[in-house]
C-alpha positions in Angstrom: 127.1 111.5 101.6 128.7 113.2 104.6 128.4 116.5 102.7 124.8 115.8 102.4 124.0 115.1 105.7 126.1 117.9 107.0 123.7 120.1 104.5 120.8 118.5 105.5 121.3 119.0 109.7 122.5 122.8 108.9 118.9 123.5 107.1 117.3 121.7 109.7 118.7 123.6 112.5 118.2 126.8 110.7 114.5 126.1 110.3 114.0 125.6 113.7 115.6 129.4 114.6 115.0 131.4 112.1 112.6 129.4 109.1 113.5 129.0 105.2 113.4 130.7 102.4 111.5 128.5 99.6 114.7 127.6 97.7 116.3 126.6 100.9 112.9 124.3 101.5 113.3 122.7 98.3 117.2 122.3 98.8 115.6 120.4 101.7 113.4 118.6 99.7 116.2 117.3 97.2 118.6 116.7 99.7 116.0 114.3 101.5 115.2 112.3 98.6 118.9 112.0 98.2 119.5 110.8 101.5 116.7 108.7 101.7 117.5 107.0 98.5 121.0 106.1 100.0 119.4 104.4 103.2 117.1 102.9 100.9 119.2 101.6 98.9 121.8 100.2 101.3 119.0 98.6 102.9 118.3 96.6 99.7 121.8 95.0 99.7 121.5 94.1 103.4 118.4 92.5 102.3 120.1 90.8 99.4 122.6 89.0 101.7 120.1 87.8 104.3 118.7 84.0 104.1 115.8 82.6 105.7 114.7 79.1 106.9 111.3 78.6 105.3 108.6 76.0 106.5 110.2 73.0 105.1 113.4 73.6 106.5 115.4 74.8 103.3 117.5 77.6 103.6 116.3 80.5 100.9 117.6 84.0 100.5 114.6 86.6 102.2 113.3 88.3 99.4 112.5 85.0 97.7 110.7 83.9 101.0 109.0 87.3 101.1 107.7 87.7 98.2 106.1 83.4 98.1 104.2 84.6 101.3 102.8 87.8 99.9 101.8 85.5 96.9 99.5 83.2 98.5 97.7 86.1 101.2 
């Protein structure tokens, strides 16, 4: 992932001086998904280890709370 990143920041700095050639856009383009897929999916574990207290005072993990409430908007 470090790679990545380093990839990512060295396209972005050398769009802002001098611009892209199209395959280095969609390097950028890939790379991006790639990253952004990481986050996302580190995101998803925090979520899976996080608890909630819901109305009635019982203790239920977030995504289960989450998704009763978007059930019964």
């Amino acid at each position: 992932m470090d790679s990545t990143l380093r990839r990512i920041n060295e396209l972005a700095k050398k769009k802002r001086e001098e611009g892209l050639t199209p395959a280095e856009q969609e390097e950028q383009k890939k790379l991006y998904k790639i990253y952004l897929g990481g986050i996302r999916s580190q995101f998803e574990a925090t979520l899976d280890n996080v608890s909630v207290q819901d109305e009635n005072g019982q203790v239920v993990p977030f995504k289960e709370a989450y998704s009763k409430k978007e059930s019964t908007d």
